[in-house]
C-alpha positions as CSV (number, residue, x, y, z in Angstrom):
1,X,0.0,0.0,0.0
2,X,1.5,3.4,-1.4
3,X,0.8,6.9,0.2
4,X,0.0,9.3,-2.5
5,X,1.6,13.1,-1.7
6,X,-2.0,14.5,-1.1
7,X,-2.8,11.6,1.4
8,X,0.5,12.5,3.5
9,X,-0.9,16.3,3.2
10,X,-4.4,15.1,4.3
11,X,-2.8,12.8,7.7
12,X,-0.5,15.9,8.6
13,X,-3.3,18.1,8.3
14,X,-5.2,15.4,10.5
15,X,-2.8,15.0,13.2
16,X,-2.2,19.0,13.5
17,X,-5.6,19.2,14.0
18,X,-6.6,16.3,16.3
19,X,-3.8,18.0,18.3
20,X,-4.9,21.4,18.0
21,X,-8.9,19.9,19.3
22,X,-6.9,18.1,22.4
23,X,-5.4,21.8,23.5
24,X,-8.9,23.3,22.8
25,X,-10.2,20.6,25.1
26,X,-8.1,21.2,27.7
27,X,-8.0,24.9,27.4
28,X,-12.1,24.8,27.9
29,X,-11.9,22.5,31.0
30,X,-9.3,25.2,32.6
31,X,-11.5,28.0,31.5
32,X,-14.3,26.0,32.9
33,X,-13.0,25.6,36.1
34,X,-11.5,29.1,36.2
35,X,-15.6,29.9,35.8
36,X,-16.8,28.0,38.3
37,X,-14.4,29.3,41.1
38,X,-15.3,33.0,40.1
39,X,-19.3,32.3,40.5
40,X,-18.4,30.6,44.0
41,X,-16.1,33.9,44.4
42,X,-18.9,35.7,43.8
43,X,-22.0,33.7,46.0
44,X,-19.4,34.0,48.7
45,X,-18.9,38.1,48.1
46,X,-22.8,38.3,48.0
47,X,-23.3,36.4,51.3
48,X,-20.7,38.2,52.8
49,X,-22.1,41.4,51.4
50,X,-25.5,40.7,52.8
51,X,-24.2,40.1,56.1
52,X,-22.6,43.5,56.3
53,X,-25.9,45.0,55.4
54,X,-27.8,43.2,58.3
55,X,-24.6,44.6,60.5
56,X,-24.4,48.0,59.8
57,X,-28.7,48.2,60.1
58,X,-28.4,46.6,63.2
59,X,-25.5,49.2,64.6
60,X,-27.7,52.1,62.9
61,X,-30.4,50.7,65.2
62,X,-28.6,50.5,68.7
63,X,-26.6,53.8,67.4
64,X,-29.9,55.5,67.4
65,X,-30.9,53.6,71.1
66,X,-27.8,54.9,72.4
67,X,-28.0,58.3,71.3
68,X,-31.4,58.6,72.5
69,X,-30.2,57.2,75.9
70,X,-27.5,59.9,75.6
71,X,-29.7,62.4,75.2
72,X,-32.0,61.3,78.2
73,X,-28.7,61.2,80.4
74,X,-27.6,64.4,78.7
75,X,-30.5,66.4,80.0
76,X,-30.4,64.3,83.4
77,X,-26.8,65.8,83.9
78,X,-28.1,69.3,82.9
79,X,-30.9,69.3,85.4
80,X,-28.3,68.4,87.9
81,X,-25.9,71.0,86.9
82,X,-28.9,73.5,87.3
83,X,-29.8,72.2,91.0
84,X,-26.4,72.5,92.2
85,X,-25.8,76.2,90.9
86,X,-29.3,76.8,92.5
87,X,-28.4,75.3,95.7
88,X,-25.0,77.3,95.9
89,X,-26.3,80.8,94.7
90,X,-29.0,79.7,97.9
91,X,-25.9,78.8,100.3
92,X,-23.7,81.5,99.4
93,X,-26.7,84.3,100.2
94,X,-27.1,82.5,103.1
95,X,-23.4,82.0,104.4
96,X,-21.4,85.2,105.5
97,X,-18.4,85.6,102.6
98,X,-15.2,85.1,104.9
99,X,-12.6,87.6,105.6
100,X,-9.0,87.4,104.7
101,X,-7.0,87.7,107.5
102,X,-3.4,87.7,107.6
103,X,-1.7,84.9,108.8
104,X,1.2,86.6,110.2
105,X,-0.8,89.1,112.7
């Protein structure tokens, strides 16, 4: 059995090709895989994203308790303030003001 030129062309051309379709393959299962690690990238970034949401609305929740307990102390402290400087005004028109006196005589 002879090869004929052309065959010899067709069988190189077959080879080069088969081996071109092997790297395809194999370059589609690595892109494939590359693929599936980015969608699990990005279920994990959207998880993780939705947790930060629930935290930050649940820190702009006890931020606004807080404030409003700050507030409530705030005032508390004020009304305090204002009762003391009452009650001192009230004690120093009652007490005499003391004298200097000279230690030495």
């Amino acid at each position: 059995m002879t090869f004929s030129p052309a065959e010899a062309v067709l069988f190189v051309a077959l080879v080069v090709t088969s081996g071109c379709v092997v790297l395809m393959y194999r370059k589609l299962n690595e892109l494939s895989t590359v693929g599936r690690h980015y969608r699990l990238a990005l279920h994990d970034s959207a998880a993780a994203l939705g947790e930060a949401r629930d935290a930050v609305a649940l820190l702009n929740n006890d931020s606004r308790e807080l404030i409003s307990a700050l507030c409530t102390r705030i005032g508390e402290a004020e009304a305090l303030v204002a009762r003391l400087d009452r009650a001192r005004a009230e004690a120093a028109a009652i007490l005499p003001t003391p004298v200097n006196k000279d230690p030495r005589g």
